[in-house]
ROBABA-689618 format. One record per residue: x, y, z of N, C-alpha, C, CB in turn. Coordinates in steps of 0.2 Angstrom, whole numbers, padded with zeros to 4 digits, always signed. Glycine has a CB too. Layout:
BEGIN
XYZXYZXYZXYZ ...
END
This chain:
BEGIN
-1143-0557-0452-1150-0556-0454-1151-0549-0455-1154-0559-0448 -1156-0547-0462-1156-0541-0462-1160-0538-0455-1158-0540-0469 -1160-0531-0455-1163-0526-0452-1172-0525-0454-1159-0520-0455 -1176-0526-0451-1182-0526-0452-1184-0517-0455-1187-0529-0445 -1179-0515-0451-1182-0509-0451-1178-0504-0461-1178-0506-0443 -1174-0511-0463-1168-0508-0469-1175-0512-0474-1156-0514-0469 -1174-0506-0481-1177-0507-0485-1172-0511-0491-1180-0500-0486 -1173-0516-0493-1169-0518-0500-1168-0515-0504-1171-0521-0503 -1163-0512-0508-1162-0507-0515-1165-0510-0519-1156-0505-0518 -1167-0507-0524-1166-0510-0531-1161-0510-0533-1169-0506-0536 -1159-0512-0541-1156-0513-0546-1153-0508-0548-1159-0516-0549 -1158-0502-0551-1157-0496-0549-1155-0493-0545-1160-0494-0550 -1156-0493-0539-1155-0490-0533-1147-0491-0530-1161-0494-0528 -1144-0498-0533-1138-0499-0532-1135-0495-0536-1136-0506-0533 -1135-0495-0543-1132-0495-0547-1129-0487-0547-1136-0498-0553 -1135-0483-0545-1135-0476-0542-1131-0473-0538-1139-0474-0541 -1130-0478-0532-1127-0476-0525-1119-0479-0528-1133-0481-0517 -1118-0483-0533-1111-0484-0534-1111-0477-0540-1110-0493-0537 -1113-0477-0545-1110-0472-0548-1108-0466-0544-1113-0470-0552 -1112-0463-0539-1112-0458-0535-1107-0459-0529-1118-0457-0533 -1102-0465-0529-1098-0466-0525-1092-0466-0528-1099-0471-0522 -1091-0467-0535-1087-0468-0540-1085-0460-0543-1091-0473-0546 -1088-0458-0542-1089-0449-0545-1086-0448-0540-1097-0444-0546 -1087-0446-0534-1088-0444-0529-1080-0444-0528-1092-0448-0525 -1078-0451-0526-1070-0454-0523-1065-0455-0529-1070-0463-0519 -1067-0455-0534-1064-0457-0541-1062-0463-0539-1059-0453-0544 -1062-0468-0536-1062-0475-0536-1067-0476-0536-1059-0478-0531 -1067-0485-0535-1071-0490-0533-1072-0490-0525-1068-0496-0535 -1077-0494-0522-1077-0493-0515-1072-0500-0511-1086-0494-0513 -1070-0500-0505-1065-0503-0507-1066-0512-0504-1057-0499-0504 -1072-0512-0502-1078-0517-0503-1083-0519-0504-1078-0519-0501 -1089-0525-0506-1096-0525-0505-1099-0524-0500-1099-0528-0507 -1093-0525-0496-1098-0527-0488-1097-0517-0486-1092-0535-0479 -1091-0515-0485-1091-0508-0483-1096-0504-0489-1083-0503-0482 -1097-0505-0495-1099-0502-0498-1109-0503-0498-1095-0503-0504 -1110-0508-0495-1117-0510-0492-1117-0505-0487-1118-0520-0489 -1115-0507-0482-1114-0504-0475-1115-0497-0476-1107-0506-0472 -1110-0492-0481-1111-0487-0482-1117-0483-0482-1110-0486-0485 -1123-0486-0486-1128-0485-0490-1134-0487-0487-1126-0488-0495 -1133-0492-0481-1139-0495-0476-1142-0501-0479-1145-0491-0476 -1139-0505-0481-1141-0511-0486-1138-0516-0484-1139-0511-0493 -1141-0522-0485-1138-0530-0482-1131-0531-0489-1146-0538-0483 -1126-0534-0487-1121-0535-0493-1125-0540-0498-1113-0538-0489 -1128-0544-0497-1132-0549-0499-1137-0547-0503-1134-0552-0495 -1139-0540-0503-1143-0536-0507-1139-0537-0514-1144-0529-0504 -1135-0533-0515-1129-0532-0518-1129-0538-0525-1122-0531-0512 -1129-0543-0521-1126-0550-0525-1135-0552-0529-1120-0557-0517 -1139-0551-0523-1145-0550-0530-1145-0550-0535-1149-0547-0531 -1140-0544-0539-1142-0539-0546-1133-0540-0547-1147-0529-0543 -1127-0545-0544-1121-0544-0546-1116-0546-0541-1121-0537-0548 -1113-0549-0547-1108-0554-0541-1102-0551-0543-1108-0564-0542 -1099-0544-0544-1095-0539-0542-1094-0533-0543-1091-0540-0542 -1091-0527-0541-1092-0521-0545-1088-0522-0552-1089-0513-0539 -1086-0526-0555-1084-0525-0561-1090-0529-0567-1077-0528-0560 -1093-0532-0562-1099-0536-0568-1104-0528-0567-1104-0545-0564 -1105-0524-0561-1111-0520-0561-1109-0515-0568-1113-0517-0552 -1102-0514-0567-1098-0510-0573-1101-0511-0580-1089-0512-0573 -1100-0517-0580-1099-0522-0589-1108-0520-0589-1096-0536-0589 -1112-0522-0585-1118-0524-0585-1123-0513-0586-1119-0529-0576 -1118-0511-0585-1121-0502-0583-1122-0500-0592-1113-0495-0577 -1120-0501-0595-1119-0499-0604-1124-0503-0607-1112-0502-0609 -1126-0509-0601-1133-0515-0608-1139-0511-0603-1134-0530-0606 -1139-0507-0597-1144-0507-0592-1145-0498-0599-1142-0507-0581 -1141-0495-0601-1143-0489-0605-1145-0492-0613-1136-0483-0606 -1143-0497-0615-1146-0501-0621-1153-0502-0618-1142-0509-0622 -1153-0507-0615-1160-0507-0613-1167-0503-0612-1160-0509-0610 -1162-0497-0607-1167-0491-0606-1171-0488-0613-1162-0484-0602 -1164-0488-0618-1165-0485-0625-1169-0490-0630-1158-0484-0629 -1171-0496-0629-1174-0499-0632-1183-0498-0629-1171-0505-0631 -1183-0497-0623-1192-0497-0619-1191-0490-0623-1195-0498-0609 -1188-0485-0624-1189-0478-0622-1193-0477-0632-1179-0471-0620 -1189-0480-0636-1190-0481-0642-1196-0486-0641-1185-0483-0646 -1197-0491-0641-1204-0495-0641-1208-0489-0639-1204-0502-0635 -1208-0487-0633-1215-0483-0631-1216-0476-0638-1213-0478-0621 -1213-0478-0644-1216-0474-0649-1218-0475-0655-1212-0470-0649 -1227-0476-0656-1229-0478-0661-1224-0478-0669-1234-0475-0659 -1223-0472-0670-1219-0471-0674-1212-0477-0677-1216-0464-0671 -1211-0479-0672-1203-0481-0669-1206-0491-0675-1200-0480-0655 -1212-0492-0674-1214-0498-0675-1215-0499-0683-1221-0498-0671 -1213-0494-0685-1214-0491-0695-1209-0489-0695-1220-0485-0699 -1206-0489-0694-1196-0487-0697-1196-0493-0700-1188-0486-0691 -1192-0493-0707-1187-0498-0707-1180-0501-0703-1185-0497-0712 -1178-0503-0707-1172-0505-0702-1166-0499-0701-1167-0512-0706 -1163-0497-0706-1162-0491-0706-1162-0486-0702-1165-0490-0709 -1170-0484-0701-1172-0481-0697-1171-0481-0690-1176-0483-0698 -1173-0486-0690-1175-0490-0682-1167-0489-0677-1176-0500-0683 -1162-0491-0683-1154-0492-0680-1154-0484-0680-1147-0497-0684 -1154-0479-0684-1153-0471-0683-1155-0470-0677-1157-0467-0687 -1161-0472-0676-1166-0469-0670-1161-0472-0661-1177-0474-0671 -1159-0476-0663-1157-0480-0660-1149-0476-0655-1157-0485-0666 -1146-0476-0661-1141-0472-0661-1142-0466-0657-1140-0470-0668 -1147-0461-0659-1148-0455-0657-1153-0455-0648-1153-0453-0664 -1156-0462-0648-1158-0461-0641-1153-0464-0638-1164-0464-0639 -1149-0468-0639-1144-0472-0634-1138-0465-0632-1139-0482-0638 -1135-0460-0637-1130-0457-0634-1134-0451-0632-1124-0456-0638 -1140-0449-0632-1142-0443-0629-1143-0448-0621-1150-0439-0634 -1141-0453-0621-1144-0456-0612-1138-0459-0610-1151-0464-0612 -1132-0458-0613-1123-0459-0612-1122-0451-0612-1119-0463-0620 -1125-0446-0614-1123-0441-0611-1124-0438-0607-1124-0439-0613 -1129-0439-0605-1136-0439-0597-1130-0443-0591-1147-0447-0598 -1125-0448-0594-1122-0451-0589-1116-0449-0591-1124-0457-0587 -1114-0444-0595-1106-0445-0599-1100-0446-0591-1104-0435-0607 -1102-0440-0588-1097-0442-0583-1093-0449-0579-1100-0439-0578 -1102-0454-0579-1098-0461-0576-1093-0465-0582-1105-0467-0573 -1096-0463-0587-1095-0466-0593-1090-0467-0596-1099-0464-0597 -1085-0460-0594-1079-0456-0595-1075-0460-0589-1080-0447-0594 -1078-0459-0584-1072-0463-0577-1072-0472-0580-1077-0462-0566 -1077-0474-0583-1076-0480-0583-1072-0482-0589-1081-0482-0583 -1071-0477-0592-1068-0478-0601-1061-0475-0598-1073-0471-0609 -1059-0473-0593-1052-0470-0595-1052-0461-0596-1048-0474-0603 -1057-0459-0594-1057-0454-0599-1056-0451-0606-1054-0453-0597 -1060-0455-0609-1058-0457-0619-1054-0462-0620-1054-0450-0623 -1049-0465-0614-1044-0471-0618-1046-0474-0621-1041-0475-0617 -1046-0478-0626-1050-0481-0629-1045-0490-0629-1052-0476-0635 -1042-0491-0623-1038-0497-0622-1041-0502-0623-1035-0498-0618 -1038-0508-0626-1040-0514-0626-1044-0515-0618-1034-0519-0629 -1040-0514-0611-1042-0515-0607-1051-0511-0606-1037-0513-0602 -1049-0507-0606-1057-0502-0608-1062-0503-0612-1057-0497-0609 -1060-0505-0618-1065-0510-0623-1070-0515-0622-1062-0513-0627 -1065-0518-0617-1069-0527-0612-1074-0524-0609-1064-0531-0605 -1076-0516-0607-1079-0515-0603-1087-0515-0605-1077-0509-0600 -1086-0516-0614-1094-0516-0618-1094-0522-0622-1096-0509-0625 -1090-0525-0616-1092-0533-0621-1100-0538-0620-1086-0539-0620 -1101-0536-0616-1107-0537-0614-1113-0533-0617-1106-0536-0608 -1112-0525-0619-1117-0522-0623-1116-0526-0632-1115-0514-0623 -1110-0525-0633-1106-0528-0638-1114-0534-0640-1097-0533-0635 -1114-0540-0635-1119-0545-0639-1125-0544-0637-1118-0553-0638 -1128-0539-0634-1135-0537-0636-1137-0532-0641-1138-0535-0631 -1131-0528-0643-1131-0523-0648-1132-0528-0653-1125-0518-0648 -1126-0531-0655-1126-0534-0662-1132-0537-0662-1120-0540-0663 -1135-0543-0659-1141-0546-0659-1147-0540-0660-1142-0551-0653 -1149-0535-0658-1154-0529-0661-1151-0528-0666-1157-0523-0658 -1145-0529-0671-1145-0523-0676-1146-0530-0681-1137-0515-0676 -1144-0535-0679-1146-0541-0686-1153-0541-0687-1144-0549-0684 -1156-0541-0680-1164-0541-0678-1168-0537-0683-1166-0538-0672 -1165-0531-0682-1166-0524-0686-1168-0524-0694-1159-0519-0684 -1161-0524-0693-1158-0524-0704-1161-0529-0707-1147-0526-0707 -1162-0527-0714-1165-0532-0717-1157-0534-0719-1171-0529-0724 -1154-0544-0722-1149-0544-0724-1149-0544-0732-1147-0548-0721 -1143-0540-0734-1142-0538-0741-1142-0544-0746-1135-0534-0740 -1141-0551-0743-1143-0556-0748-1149-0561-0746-1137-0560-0751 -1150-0564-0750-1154-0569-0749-1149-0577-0750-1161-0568-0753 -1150-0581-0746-1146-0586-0746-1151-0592-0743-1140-0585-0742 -1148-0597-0745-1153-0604-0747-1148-0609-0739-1150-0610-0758 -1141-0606-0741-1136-0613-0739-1136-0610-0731-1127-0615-0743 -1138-0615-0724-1139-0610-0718-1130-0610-0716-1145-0612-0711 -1126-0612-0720-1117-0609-0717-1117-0603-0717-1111-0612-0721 -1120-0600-0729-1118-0596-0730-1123-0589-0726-1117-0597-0737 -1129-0590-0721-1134-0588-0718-1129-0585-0713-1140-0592-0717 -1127-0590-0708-1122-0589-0703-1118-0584-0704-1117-0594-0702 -1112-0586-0707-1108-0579-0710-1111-0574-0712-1103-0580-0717 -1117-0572-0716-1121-0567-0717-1122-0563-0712-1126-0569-0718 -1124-0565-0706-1124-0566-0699-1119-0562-0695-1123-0573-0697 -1113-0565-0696-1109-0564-0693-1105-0558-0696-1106-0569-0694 -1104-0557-0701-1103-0551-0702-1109-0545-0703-1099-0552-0707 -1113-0546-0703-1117-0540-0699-1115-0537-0695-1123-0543-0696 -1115-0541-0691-1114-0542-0683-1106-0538-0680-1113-0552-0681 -1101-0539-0686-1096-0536-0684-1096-0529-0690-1090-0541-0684 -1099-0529-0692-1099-0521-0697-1104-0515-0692-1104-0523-0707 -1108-0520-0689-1115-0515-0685-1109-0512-0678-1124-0521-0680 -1105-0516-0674-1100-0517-0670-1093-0512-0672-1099-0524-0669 -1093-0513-0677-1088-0508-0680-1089-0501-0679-1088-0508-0688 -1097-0501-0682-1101-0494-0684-1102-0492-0676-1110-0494-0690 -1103-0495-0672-1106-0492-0666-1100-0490-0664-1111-0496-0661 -1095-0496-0662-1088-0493-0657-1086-0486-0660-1082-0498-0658 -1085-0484-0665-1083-0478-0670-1086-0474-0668-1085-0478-0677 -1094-0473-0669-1095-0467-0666-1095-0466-0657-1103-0465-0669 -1096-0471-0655-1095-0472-0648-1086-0466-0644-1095-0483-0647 -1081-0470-0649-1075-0467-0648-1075-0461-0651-1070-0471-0651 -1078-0458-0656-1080-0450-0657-1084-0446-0652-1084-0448-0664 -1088-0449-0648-1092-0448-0645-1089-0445-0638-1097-0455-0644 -1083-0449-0636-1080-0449-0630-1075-0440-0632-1075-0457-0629 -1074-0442-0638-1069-0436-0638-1071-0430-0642-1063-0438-0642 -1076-0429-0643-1080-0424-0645-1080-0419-0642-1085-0426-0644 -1079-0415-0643-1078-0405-0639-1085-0402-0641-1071-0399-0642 -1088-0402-0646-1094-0397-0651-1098-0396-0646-1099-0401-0658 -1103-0391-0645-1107-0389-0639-1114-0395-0641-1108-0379-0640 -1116-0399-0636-1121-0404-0635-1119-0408-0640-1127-0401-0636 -1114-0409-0642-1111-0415-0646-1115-0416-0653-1112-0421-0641 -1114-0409-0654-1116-0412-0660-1115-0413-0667-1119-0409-0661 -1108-0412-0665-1103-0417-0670-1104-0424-0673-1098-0418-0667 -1106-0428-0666-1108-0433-0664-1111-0437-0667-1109-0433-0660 -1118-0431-0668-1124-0431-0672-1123-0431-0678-1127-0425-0671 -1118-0428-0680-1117-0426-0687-1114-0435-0692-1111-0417-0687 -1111-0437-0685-1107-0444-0687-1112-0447-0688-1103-0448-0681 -1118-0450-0682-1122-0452-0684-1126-0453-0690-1123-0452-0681 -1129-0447-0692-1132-0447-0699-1128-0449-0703-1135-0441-0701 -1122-0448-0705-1118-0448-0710-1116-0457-0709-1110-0442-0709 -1115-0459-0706-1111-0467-0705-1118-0471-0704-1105-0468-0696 -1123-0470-0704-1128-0473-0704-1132-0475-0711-1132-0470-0701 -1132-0468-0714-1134-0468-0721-1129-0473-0726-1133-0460-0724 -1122-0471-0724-1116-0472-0728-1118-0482-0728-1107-0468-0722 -1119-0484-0721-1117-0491-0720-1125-0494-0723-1115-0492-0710 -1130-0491-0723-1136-0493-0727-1134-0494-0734-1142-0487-0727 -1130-0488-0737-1131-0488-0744-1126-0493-0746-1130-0479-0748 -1120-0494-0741-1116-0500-0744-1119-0507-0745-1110-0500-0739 -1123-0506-0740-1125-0516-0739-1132-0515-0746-1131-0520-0728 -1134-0510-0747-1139-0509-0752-1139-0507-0759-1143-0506-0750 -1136-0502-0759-1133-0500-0766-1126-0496-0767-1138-0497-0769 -1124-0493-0763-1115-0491-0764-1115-0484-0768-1111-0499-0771 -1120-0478-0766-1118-0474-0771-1110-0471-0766-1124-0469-0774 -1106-0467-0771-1100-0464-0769-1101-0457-0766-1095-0465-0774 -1107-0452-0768-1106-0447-0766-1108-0448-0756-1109-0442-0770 -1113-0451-0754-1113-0455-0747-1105-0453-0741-1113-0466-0751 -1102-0459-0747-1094-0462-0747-1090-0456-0744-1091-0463-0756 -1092-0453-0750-1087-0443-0753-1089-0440-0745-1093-0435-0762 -1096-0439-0743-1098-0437-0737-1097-0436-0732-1102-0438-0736 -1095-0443-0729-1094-0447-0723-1087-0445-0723-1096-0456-0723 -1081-0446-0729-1074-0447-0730-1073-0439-0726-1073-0448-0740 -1076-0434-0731-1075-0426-0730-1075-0425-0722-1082-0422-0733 -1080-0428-0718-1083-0425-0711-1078-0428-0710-1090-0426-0708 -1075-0434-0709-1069-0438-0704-1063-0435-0707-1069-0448-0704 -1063-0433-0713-1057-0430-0712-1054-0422-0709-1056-0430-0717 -1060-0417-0711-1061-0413-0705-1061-0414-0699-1065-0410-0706 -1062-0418-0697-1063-0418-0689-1057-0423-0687-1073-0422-0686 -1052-0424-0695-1043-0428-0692-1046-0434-0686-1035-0419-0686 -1053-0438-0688-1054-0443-0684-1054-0449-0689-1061-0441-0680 -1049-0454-0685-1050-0461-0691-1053-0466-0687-1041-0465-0694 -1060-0470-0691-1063-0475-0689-1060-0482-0687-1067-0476-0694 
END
């Protein structure tokens, strides 16, 4: 039975006292129950908000999606973007709030590896990303038959996923002072992927091509 006198964490409150354990030891803790115990908490707290430190892991990339979605909502502006727009803006708040955390982000990624094993760790951002950016985009055709709607769908879904993991993996290996390389990806691969589903011009193309080849980075 808990402690009358122990306060319950938050969600937040966990999620904090584990990163800060994870920095700290460079491991994991090497249970929920000692890693409760550490912290003054019921282990049963813990399983509230996550049934292991590898779901709280998968679950820490949709909790900075999310954050990046209220942070944009709270701006009138943000409500008049097009789609376009909206996924720029989008871009630009989610990695300035992956930078604010790049340290855990880095221990959770391998340090930039970018391994199949390490990949699984945003598969869970993976389907709430894809779902806002279909949400977002206007689609480039109009279609009657709902199969050919689906696949419409669908590859959205994996071109938006393309585009994000890309800069996400430049993001990690990025040296430029405040990352603003990163920045520079973004505008360029955003514009680039608008003008393809909308109209295709090549200098866009020429742009995007130049800067990834200076920077000897392949998508």
């Amino acid at each position: 039975m808990a402690a009358e006198n122990i306060k319950s964490p938050t969600k937040q409150d966990i999620i904090t006292k584990y990163t800060d354990y994870c920095l700290i030891n460079g491991k994991r803790p090497a249970t929920v129950y000692k890693f409760a115990k550490d912290n003054d908490f019921e282990e049963a707290d813990f399983y509230k908000f996550f049934s292991s430190f590898e779901v709280l892991e998968h679950q820490y990339f949709t909790e900075i999606f999310t954050y990046t979605l209220e942070m944009l909502e709270q701006s009138p502006a943000y409500a008049e973007y097009d789609g376009t727009q909206k996924l720029s803006a989008f871009y630009f708040t989610f990695f300035e709030m992956a930078t604010a955390n790049r340290s855990f982000i880095m221990y959770l990624m391998g340090d930039g590896n970018s391994s199949l094993r390490n990949l699984l760790k945003l598969k869970e951002l993976r389907k709430v990303f894809t779902t806002y950016a279909v949400e977002v985009l206007d689609k480039p055709l109009t279609v009657e038959n709902e199969k050919a709607d689906k696949a419409q769908d669908k590859a959205m879904r994996e071109a938006a996923w393309l585009q994000f993991i890309s800069v996400f993996k430049f993001w990690m290996t990025d040296t430029s002072p405040s990352f603003e390389k990163t920045d520079i990806l973004i505008e360029k691969s955003v514009q680039v992927s608008s003008e393809l589903l909308y109209n295709t011009p090549l200098q866009s193309l020429f742009d995007l091509g130049k800067f990834l080849w200076k920077e000897k980075f392949t998508v």
